[in-house]
Backbone as JSON, one array per atom type, in Angstrom:
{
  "sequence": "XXXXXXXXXXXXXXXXXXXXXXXXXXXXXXXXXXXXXXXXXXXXXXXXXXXXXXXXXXXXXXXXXXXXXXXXXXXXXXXXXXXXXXXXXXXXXXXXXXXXXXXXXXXXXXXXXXXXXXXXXXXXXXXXXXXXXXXXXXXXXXXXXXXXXXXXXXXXXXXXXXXXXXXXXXXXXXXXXXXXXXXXX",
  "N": [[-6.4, 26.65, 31.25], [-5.8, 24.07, 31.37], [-7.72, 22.85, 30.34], [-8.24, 23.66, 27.59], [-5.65, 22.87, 26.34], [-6.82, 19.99, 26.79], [-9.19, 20.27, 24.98], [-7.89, 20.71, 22.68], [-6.43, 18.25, 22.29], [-8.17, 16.5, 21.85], [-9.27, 16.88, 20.25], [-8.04, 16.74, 17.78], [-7.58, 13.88, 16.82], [-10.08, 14.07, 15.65], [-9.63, 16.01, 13.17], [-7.72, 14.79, 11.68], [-9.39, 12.68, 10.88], [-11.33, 13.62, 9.52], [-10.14, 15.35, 7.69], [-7.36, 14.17, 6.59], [-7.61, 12.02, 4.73], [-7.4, 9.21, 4.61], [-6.5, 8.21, 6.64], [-7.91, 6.77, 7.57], [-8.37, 4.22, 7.63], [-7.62, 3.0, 9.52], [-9.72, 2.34, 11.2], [-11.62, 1.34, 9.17], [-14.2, 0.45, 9.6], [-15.8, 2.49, 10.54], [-15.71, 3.8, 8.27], [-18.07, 2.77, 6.8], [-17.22, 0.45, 5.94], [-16.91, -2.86, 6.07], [-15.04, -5.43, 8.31], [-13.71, -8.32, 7.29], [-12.02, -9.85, 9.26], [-8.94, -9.22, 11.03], [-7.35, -8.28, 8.48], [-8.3, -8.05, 5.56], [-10.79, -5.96, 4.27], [-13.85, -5.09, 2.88], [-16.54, -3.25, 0.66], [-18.05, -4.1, -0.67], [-19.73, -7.19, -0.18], [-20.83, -9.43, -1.47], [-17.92, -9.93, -3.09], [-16.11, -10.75, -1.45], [-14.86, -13.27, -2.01], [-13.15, -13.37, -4.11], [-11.93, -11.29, -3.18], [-10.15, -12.05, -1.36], [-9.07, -13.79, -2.57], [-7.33, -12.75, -4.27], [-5.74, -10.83, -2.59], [-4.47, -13.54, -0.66], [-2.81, -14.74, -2.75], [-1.5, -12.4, -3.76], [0.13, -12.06, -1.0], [1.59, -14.39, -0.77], [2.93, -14.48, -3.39], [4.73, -12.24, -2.87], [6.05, -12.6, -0.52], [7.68, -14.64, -1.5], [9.17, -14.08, -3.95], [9.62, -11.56, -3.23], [10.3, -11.2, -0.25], [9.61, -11.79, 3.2], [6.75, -11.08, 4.29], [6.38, -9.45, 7.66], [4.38, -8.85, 9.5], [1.06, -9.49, 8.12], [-0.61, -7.11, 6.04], [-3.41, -4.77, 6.44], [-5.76, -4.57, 4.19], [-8.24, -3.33, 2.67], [-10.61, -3.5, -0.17], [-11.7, -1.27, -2.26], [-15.0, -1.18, -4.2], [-16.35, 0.42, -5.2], [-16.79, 4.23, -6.08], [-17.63, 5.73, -4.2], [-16.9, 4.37, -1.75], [-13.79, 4.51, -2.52], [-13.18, 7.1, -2.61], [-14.0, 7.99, -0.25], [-11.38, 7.32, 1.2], [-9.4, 9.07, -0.76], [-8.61, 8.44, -2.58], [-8.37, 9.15, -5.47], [-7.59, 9.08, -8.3], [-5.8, 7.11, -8.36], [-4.76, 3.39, -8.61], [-4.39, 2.12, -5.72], [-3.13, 2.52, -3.01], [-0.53, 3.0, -0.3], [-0.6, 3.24, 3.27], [2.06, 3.71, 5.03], [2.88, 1.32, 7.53], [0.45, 0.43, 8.13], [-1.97, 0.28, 6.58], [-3.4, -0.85, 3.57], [-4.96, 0.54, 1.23], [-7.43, -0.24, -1.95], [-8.57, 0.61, -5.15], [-11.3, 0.21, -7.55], [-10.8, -0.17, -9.66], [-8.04, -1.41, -9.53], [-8.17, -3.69, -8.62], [-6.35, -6.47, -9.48], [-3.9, -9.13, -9.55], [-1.21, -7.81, -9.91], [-1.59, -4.94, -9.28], [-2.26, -5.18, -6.5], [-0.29, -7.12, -5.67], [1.62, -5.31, -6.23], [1.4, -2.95, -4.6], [1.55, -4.46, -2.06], [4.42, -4.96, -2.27], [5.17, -2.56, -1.08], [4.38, -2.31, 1.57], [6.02, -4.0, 2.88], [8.43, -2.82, 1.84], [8.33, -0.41, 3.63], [7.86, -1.9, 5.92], [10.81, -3.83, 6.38], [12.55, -1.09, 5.84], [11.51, 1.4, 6.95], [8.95, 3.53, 7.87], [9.6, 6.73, 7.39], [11.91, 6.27, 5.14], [10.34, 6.48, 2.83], [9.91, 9.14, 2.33], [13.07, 9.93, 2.18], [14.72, 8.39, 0.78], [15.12, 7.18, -2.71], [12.94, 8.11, -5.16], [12.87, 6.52, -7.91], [13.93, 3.75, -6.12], [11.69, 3.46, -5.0], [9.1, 3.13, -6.21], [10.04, 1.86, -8.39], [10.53, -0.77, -7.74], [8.04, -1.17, -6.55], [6.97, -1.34, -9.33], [8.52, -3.61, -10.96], [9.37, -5.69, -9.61], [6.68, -6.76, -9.26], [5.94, -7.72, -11.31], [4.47, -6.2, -13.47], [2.37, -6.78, -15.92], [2.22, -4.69, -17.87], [3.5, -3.0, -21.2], [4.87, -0.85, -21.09], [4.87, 1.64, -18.82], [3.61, 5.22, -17.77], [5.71, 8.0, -17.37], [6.97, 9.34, -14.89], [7.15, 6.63, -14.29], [7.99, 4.41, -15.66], [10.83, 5.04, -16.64], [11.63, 5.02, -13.72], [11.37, 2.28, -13.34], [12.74, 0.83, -14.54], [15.65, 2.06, -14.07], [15.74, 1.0, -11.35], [15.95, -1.65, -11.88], [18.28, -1.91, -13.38], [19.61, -1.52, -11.35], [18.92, -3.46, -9.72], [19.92, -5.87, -10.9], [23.05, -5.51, -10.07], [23.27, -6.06, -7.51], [21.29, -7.75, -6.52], [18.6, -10.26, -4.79], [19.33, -11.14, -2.55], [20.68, -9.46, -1.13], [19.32, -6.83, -1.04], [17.83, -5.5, 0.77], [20.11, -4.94, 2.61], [21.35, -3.54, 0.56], [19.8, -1.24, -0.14], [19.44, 0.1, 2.47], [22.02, 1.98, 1.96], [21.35, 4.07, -0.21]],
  "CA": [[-5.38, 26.24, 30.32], [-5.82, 22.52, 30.49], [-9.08, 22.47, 29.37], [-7.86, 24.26, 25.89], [-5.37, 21.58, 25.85], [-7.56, 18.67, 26.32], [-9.93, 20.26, 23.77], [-7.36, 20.6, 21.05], [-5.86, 16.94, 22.13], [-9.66, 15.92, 21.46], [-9.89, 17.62, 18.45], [-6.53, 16.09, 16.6], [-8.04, 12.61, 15.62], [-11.55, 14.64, 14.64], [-9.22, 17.03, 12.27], [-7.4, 14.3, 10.84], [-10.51, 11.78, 10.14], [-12.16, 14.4, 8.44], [-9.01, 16.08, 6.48], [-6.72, 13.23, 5.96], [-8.98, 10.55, 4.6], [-6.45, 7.91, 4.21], [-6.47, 7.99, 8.4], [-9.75, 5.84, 8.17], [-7.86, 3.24, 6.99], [-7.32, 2.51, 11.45], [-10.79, 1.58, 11.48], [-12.79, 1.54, 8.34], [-15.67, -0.15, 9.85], [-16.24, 4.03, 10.45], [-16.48, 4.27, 6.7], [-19.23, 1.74, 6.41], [-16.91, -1.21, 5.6], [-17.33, -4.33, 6.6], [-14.05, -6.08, 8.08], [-14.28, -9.75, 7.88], [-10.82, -10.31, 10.37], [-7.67, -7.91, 10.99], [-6.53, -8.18, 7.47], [-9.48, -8.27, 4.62], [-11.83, -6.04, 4.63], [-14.34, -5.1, 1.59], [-17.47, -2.53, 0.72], [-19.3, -5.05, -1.42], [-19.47, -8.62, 0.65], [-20.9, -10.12, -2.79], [-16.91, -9.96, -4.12], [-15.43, -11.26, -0.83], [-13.94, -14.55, -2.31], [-12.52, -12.57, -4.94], [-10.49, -10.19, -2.71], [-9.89, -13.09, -0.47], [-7.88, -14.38, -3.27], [-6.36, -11.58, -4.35], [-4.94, -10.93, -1.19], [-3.64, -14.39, -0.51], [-1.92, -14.56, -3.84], [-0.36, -11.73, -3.96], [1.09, -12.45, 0.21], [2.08, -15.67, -1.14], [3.49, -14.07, -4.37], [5.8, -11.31, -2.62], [6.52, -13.68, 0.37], [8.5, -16.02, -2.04], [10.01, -13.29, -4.51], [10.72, -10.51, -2.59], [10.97, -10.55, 0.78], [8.4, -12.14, 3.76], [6.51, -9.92, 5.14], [6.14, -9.88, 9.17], [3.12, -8.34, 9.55], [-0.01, -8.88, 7.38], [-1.73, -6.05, 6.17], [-4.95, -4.85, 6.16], [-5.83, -4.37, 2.42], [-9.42, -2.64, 2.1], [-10.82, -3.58, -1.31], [-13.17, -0.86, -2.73], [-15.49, -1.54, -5.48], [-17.34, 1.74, -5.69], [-16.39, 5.29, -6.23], [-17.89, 5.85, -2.87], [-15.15, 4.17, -1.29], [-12.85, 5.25, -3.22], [-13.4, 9.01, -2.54], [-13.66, 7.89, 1.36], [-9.82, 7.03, 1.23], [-8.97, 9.9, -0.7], [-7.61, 7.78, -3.85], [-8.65, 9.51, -6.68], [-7.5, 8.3, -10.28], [-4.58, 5.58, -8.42], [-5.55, 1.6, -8.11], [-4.01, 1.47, -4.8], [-2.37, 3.33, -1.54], [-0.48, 1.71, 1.19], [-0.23, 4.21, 4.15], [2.9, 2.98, 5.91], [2.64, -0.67, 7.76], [-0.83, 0.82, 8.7], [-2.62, -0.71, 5.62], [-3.81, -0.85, 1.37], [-6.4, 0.67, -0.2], [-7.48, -0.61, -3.76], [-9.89, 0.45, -5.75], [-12.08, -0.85, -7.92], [-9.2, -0.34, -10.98], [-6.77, -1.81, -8.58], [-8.88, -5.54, -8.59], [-5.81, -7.21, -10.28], [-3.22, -8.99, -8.98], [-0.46, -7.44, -9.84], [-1.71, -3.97, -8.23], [-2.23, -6.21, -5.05], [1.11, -7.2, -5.23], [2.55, -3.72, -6.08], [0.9, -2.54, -2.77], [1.93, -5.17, -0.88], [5.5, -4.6, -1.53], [5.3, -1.0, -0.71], [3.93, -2.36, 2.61], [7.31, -4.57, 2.78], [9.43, -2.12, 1.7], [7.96, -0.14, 4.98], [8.33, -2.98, 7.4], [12.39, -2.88, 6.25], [13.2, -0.07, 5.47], [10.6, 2.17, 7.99], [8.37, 4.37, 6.81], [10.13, 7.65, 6.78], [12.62, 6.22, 3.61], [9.36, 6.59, 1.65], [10.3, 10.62, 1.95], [14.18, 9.8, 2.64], [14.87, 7.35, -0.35], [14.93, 7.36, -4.13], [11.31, 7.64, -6.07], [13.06, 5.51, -8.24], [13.95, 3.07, -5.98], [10.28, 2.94, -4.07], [8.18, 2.94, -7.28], [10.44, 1.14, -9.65], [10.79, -1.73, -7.33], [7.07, -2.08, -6.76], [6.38, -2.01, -10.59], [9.39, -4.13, -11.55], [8.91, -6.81, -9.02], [4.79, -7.49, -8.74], [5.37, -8.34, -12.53], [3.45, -5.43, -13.76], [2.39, -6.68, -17.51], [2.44, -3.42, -18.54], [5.21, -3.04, -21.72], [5.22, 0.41, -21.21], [4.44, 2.82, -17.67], [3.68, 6.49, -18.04], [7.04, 9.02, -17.24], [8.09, 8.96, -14.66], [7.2, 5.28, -13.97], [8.67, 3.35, -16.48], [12.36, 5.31, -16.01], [11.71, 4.46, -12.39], [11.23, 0.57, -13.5], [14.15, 0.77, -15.78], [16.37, 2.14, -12.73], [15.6, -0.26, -9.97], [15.99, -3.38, -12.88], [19.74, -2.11, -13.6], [20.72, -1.57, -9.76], [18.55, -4.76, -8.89], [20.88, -6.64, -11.05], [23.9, -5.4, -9.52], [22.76, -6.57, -6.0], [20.57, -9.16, -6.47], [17.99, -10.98, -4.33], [20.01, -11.43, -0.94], [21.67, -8.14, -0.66], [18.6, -5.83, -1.67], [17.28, -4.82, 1.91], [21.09, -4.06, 3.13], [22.24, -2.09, -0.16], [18.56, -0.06, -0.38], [19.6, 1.05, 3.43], [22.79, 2.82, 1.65], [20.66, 4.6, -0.72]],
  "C": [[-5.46, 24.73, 30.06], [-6.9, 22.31, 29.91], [-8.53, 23.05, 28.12], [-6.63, 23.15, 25.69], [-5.9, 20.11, 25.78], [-8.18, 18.81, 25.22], [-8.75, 20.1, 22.67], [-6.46, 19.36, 21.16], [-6.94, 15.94, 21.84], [-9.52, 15.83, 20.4], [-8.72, 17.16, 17.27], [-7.15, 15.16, 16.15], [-9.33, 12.79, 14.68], [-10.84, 14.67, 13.61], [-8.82, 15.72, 11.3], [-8.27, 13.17, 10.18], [-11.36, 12.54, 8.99], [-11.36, 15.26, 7.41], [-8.29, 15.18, 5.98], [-7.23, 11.92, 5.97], [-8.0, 9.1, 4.82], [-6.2, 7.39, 5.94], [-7.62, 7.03, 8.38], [-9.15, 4.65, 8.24], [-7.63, 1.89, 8.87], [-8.32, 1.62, 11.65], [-12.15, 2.14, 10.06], [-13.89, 1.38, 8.63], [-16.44, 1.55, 10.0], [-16.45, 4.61, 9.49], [-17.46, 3.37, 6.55], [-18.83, 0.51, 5.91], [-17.08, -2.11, 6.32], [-15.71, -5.17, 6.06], [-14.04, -7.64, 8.2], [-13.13, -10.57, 9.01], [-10.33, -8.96, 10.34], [-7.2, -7.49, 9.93], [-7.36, -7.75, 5.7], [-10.66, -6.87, 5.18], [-12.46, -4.66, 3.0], [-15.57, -4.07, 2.03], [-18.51, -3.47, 0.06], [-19.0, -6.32, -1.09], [-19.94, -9.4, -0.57], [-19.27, -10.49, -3.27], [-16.12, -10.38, -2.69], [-14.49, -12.31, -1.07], [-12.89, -13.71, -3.4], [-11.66, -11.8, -4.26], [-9.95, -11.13, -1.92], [-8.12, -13.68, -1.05], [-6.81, -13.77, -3.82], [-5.43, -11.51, -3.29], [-3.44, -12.2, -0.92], [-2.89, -14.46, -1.19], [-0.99, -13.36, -3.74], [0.71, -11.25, -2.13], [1.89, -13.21, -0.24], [3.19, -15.07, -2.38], [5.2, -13.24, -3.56], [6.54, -11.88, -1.2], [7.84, -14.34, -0.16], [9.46, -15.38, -3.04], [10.64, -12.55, -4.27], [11.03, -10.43, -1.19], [9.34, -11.38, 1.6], [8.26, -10.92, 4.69], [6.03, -10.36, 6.31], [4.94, -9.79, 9.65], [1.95, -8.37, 8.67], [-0.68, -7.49, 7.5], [-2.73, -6.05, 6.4], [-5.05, -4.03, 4.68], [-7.81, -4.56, 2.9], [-9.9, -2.7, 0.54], [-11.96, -2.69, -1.56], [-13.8, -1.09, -4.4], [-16.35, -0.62, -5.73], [-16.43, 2.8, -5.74], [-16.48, 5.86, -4.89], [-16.34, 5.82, -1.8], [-13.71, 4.74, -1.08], [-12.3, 6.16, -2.64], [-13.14, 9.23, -0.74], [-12.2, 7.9, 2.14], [-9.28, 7.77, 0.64], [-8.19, 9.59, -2.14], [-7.88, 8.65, -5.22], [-8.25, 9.14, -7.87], [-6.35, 7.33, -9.82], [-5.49, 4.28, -7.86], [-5.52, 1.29, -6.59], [-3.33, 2.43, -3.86], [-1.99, 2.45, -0.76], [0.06, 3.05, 2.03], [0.61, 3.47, 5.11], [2.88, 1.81, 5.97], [0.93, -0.57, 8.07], [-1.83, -0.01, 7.75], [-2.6, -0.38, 4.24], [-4.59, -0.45, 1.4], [-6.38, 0.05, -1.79], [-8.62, -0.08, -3.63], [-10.04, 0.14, -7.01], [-11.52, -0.87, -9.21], [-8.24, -1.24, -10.17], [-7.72, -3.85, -8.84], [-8.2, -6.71, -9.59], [-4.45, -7.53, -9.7], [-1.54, -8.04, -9.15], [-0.45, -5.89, -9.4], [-1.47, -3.89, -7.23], [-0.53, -5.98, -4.95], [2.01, -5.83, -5.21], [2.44, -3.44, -4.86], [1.47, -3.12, -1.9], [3.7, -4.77, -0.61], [5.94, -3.43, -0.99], [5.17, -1.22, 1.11], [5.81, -3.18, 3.48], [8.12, -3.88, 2.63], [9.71, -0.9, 3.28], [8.11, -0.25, 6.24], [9.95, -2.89, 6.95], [12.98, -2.15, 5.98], [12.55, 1.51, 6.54], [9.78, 3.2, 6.97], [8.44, 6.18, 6.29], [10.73, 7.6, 5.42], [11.67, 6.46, 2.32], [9.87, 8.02, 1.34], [11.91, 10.32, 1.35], [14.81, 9.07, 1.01], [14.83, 7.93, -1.79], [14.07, 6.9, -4.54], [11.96, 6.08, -7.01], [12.88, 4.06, -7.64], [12.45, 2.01, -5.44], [9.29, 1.86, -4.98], [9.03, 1.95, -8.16], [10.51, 0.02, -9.03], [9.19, -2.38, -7.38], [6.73, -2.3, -8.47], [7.39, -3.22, -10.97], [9.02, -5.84, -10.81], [7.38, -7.61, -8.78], [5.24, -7.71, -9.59], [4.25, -7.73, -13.43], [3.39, -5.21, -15.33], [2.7, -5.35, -18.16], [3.42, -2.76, -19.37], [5.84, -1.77, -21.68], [4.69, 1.57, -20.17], [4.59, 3.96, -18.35], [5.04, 7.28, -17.43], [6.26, 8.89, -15.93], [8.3, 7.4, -14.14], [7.9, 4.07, -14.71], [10.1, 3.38, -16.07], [12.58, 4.74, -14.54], [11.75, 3.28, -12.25], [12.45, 0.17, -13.62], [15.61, 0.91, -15.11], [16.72, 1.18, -11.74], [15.85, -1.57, -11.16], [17.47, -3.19, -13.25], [20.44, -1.87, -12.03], [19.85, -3.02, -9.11], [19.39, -5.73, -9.39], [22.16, -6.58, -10.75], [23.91, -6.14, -8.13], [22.43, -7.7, -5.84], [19.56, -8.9, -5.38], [18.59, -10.53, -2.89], [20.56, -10.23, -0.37], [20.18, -6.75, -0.88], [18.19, -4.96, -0.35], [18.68, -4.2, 2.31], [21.75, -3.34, 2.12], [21.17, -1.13, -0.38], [18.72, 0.78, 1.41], [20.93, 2.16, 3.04], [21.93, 4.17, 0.85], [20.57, 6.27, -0.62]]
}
């Protein structure tokens, strides 16, 4: 009997590396990335300064607008399809799995994606990362588009309404109050 439980306490991080791709994200260097610290890390080292900056900017960005975040992420920049497909992203710019980390891909290479992501990662660190289920789509999604500054004059259904939402209860609140009236929610 314990051997059939060691095997299937073996066999849990197999199942989920190979079914739930977005688990790589722990240690990409197991997808073939290349991390250059704890926080950065890229498939094409040619575009390193480039995500470098990305990155910083949009810390620096959501640091000073919305909220500092405690924890840097780790933000994975892919620039292939490869990638991509490794993390499980299929047609979105970006994923943030919990406080765990970002994906982008190679649509995502703009800051205001960056920054979307990031505050998702922020919203995470205060709020935990059950409220992602627990919470209002509205509030999740409409906050990151509304706040990165996401040129965009017009999101697809249900993203825009979700913008449009969070921009008439963000002006009720404000700035200072947003983390303790999004725990009523």
């Amino acid at each position: 009997m314990k051997r059939i439980i060691l095997i299937v306490m073996l066999s849990i991080p197999v199942a989920a590396w190979a079914f739930f791709k977005p688990v790589r994200i722990v240690a990409p260097e197991l997808a073939g990335l290349s991390c250059l610290d704890d926080t950065l890390c890229i498939d094409d080292l040619s575009r390193t300064r480039e995500a470098a900056k990305l990155y910083d900017e949009a810390l620096q960005f959501v640091d000073a607008s919305v909220g500092a975040i405690e924890n840097k992420p780790r933000v994975i920049f892919c620039s292939s399809d490869a990638c991509s497909e490794s993390f499980n992203l299929g047609n979105r710019a970006g994923m943030t799995i919990g406080t765990f980390g970002i994906v982008i891909n190679s649509r995502g290479w703009k800051p205001f994606y960056v920054r979307h992501e990031m505050i998702h990662h922020l919203q995470n660190e205060q709020l935990g990362m059950f409220a992602a289920w627990t919470k209002p789509k509205w509030f999740f999604e409409g906050m990151a588009y509304s706040l990165s500054e996401d040129p965009r004059s017009k999101l697809s259904e249900p993203f825009e309404q979700y913008r449009s939402q969070f921009e008439r209860w963000y002006t009720s609140v404000g700035k200072e109050r947003i983390w303790s009236e999004a725990r009523h929610l």
